[in-house]
Backbone as XML, in Angstrom:
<?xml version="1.0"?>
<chain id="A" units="angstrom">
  <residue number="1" name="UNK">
    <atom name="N" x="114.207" y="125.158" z="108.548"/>
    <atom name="CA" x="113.696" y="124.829" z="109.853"/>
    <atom name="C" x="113.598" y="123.305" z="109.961"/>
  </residue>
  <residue number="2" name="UNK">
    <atom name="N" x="114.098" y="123.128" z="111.020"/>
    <atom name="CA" x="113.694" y="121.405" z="111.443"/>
    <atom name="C" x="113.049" y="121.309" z="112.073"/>
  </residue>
  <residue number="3" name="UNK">
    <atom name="N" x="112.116" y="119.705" z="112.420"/>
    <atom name="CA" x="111.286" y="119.823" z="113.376"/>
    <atom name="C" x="111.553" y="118.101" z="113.599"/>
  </residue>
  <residue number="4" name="UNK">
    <atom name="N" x="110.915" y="117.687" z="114.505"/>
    <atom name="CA" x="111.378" y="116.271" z="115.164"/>
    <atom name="C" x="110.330" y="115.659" z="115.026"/>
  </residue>
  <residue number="5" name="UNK">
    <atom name="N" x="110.189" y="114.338" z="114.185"/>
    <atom name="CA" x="109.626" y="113.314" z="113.652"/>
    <atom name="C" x="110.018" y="112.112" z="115.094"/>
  </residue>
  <residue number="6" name="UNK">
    <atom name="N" x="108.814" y="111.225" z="115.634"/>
    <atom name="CA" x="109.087" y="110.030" z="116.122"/>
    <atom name="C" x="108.225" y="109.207" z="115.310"/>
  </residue>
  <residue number="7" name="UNK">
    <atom name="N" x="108.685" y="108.108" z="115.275"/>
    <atom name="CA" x="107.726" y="107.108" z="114.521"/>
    <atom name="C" x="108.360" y="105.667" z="115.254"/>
  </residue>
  <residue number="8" name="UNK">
    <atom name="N" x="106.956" y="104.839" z="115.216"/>
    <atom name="CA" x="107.290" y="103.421" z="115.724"/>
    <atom name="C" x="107.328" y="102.464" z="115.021"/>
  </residue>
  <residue number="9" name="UNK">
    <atom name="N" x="108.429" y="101.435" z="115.015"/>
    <atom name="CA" x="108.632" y="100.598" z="114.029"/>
    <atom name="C" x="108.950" y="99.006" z="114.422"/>
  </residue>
  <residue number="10" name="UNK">
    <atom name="N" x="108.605" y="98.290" z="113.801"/>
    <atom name="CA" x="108.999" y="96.422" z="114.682"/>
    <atom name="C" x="110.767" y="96.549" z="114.395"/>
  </residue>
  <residue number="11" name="UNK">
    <atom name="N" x="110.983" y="95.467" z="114.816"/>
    <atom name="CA" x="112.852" y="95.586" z="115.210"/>
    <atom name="C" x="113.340" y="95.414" z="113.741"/>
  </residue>
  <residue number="12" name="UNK">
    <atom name="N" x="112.989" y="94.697" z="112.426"/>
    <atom name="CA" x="113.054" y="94.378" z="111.565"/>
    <atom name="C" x="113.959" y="95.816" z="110.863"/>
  </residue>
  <residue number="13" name="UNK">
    <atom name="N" x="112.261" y="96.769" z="111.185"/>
    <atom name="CA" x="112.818" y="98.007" z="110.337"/>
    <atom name="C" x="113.649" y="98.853" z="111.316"/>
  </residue>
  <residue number="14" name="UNK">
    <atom name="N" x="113.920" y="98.697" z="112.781"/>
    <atom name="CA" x="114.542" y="99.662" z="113.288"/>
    <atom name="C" x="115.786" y="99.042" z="112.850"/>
  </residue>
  <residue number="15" name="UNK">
    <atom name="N" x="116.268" y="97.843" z="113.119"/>
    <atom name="CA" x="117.569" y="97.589" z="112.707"/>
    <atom name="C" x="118.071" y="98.264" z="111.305"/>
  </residue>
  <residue number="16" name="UNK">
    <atom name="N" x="116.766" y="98.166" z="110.412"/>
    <atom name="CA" x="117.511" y="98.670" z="108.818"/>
    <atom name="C" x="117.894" y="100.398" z="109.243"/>
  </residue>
  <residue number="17" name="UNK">
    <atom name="N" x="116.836" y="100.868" z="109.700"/>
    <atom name="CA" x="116.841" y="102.236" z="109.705"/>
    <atom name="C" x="117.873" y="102.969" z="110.812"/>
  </residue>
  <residue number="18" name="UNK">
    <atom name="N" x="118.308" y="102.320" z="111.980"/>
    <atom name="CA" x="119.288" y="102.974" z="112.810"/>
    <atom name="C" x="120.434" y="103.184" z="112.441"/>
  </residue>
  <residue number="19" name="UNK">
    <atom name="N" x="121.444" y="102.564" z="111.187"/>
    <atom name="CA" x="122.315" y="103.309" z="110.784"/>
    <atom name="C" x="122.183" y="104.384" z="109.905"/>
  </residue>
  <residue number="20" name="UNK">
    <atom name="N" x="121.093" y="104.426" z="109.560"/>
    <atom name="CA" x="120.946" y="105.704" z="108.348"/>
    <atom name="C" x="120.747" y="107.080" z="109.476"/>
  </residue>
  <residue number="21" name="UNK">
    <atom name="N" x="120.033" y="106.745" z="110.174"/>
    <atom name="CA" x="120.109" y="107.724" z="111.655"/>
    <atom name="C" x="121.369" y="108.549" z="112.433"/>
  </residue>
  <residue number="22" name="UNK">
    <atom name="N" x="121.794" y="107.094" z="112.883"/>
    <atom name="CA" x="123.228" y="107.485" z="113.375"/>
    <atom name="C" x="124.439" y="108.472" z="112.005"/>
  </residue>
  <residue number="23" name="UNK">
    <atom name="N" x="124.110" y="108.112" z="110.979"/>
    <atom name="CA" x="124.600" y="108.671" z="110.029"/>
    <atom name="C" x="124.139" y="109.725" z="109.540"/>
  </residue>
  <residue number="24" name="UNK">
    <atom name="N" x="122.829" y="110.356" z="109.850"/>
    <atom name="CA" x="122.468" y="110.913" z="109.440"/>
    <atom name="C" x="121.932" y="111.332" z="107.669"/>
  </residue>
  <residue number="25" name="UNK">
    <atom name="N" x="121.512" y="109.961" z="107.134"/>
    <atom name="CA" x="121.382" y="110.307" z="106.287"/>
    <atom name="C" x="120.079" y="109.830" z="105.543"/>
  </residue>
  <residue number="26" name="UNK">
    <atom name="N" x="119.102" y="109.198" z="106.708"/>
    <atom name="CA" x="117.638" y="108.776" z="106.497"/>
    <atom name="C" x="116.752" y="110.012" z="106.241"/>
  </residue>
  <residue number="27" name="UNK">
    <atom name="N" x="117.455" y="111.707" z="105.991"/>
    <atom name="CA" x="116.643" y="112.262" z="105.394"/>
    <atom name="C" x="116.485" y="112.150" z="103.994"/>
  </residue>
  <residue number="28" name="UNK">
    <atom name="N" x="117.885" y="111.440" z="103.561"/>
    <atom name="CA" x="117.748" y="111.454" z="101.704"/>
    <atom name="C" x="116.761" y="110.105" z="101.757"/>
  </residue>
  <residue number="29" name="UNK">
    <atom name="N" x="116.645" y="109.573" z="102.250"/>
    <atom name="CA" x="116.126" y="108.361" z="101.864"/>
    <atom name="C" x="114.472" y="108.415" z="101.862"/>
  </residue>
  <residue number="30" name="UNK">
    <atom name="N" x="114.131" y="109.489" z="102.735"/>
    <atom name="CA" x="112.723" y="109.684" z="102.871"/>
    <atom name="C" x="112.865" y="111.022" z="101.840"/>
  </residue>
  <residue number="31" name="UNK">
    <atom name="N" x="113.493" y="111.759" z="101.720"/>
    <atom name="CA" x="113.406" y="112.492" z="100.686"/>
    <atom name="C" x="112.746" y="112.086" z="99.357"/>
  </residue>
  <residue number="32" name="UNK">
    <atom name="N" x="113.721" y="111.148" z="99.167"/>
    <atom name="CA" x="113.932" y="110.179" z="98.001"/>
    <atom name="C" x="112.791" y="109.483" z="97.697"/>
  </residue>
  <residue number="33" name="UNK">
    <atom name="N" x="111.719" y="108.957" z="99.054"/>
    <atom name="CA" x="110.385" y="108.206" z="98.727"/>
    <atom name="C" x="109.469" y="108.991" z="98.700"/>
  </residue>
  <residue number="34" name="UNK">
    <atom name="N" x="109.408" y="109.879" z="99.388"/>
    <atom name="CA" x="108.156" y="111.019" z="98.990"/>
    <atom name="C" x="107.964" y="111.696" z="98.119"/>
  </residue>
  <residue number="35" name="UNK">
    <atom name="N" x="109.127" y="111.935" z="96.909"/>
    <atom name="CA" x="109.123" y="112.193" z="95.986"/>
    <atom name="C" x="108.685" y="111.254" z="94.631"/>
  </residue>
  <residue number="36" name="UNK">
    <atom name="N" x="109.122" y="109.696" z="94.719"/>
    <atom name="CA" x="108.615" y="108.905" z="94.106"/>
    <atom name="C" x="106.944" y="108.557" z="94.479"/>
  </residue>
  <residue number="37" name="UNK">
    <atom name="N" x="106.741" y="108.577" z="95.656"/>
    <atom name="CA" x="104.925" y="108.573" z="95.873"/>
    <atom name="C" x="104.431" y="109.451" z="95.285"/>
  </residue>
  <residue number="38" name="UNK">
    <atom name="N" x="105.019" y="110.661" z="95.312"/>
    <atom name="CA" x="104.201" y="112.272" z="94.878"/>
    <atom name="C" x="104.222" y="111.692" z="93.259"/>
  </residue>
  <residue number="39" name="UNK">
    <atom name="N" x="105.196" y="111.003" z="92.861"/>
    <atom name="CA" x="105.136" y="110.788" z="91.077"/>
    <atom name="C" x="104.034" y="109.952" z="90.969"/>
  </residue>
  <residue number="40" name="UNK">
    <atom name="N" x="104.040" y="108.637" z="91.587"/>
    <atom name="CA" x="102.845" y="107.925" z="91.319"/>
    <atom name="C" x="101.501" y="108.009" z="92.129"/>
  </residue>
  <residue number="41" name="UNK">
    <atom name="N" x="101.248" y="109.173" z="92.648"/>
    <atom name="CA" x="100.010" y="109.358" z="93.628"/>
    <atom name="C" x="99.243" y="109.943" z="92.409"/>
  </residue>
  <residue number="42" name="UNK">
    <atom name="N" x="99.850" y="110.855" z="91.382"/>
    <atom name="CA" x="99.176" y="112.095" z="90.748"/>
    <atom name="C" x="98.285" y="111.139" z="89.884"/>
  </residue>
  <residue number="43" name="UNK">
    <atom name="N" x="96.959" y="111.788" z="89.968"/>
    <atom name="CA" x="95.887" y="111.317" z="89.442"/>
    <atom name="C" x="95.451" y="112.381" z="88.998"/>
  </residue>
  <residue number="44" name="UNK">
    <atom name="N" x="94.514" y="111.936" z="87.537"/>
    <atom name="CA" x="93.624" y="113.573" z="87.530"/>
    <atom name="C" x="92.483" y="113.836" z="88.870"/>
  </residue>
  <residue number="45" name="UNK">
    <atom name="N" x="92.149" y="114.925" z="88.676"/>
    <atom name="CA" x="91.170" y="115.516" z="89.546"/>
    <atom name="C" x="89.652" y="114.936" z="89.152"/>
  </residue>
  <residue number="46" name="UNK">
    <atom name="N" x="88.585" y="115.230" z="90.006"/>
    <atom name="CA" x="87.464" y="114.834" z="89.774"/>
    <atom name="C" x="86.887" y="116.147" z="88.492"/>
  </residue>
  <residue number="47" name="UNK">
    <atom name="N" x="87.367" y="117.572" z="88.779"/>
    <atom name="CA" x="87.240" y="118.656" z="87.383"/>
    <atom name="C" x="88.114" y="117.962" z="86.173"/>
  </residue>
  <residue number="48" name="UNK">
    <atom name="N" x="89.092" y="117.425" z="86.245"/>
    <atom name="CA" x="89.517" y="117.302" z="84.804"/>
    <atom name="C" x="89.207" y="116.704" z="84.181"/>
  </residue>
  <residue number="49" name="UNK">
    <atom name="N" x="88.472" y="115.448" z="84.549"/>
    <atom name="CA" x="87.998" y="114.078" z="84.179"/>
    <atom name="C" x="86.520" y="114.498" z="83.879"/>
  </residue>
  <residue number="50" name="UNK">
    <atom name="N" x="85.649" y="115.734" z="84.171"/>
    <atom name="CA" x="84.105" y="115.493" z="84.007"/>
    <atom name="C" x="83.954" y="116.292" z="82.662"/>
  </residue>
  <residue number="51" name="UNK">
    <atom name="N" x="82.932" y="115.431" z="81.951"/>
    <atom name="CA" x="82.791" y="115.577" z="81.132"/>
    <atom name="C" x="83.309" y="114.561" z="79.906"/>
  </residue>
  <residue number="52" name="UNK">
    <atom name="N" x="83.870" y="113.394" z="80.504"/>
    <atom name="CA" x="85.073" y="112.480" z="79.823"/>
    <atom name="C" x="84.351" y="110.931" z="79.519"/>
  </residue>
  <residue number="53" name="UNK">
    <atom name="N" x="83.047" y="111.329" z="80.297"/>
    <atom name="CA" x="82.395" y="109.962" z="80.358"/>
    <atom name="C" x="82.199" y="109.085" z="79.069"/>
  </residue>
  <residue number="54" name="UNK">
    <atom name="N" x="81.794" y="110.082" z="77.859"/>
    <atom name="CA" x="81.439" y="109.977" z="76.379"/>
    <atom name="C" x="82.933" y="109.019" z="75.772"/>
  </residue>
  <residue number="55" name="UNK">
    <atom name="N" x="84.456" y="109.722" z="76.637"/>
    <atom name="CA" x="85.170" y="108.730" z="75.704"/>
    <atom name="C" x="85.728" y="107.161" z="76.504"/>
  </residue>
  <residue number="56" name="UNK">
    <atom name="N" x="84.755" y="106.580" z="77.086"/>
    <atom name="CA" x="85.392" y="105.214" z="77.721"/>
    <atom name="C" x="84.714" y="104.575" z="76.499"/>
  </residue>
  <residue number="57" name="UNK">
    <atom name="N" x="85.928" y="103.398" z="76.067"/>
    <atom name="CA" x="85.461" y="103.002" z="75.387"/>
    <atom name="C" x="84.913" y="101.610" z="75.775"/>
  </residue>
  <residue number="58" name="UNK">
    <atom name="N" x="83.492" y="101.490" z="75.276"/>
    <atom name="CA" x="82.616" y="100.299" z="75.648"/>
    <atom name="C" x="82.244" y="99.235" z="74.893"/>
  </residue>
  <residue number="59" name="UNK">
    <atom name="N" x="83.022" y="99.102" z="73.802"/>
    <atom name="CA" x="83.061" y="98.083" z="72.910"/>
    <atom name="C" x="83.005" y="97.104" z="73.630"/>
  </residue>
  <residue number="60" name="UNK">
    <atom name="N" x="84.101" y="96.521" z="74.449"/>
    <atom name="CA" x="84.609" y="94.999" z="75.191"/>
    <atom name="C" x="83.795" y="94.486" z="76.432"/>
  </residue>
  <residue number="61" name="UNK">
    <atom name="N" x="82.107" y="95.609" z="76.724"/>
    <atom name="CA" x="81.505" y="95.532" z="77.770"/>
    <atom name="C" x="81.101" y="94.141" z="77.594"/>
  </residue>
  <residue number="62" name="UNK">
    <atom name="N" x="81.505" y="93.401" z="78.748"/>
    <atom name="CA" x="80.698" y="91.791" z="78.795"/>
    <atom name="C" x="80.333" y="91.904" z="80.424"/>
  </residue>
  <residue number="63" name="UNK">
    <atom name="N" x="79.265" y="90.585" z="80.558"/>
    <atom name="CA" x="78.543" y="90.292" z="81.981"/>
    <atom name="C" x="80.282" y="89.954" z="82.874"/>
  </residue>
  <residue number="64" name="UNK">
    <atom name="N" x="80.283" y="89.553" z="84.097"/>
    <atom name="CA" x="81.312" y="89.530" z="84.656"/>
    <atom name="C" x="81.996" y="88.025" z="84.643"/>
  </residue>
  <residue number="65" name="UNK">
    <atom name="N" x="81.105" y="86.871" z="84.588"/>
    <atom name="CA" x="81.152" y="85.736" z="84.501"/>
    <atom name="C" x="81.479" y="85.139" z="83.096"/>
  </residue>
  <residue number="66" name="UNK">
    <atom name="N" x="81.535" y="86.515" z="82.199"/>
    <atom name="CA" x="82.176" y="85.788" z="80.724"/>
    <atom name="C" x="83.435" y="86.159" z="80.527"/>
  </residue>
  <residue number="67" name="UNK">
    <atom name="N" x="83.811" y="87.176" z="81.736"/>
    <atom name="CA" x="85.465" y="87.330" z="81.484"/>
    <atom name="C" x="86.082" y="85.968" z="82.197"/>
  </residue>
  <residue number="68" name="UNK">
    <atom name="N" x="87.727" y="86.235" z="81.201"/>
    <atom name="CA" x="88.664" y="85.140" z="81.444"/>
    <atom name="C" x="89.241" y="85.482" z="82.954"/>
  </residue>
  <residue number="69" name="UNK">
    <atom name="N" x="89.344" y="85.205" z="83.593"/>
    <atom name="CA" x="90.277" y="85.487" z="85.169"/>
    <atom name="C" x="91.695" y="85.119" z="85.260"/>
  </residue>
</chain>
């Protein structure tokens, strides 16, 4: 099933994006990024992580003004 996406964009990106259109092929390309976000979005959950507090390790705890920047 398809369904029809509009989105608004400054001329910058319409220029990049209107031949992939006319070509039809700005679905691989958004394919292609939502799949790389979905890789780096994944975080653990707030359940997988509780209980985890015990292993941060707190050796290197200093005031904020004695770290290097």
């Amino acid at each position: 099933m398809t369904h029809q996406l509009t989105i608004t964009v400054d001329d910058t990106v319409y220029q990049a994006l209107k031949p992939m259109v006319e070509h039809e092929t700005i679905g691989a390309l958004l394919y292609e990024f939502m799949q790389n976000r979905n890789i780096k979005q994944k975080t653990p959950s707030i359940t997988a992580l509780r209980g985890t507090l015990h292993n941060v390790d707190t050796s290197d705890i200093r005031e904020e003004t004695d770290r290097i920047i």
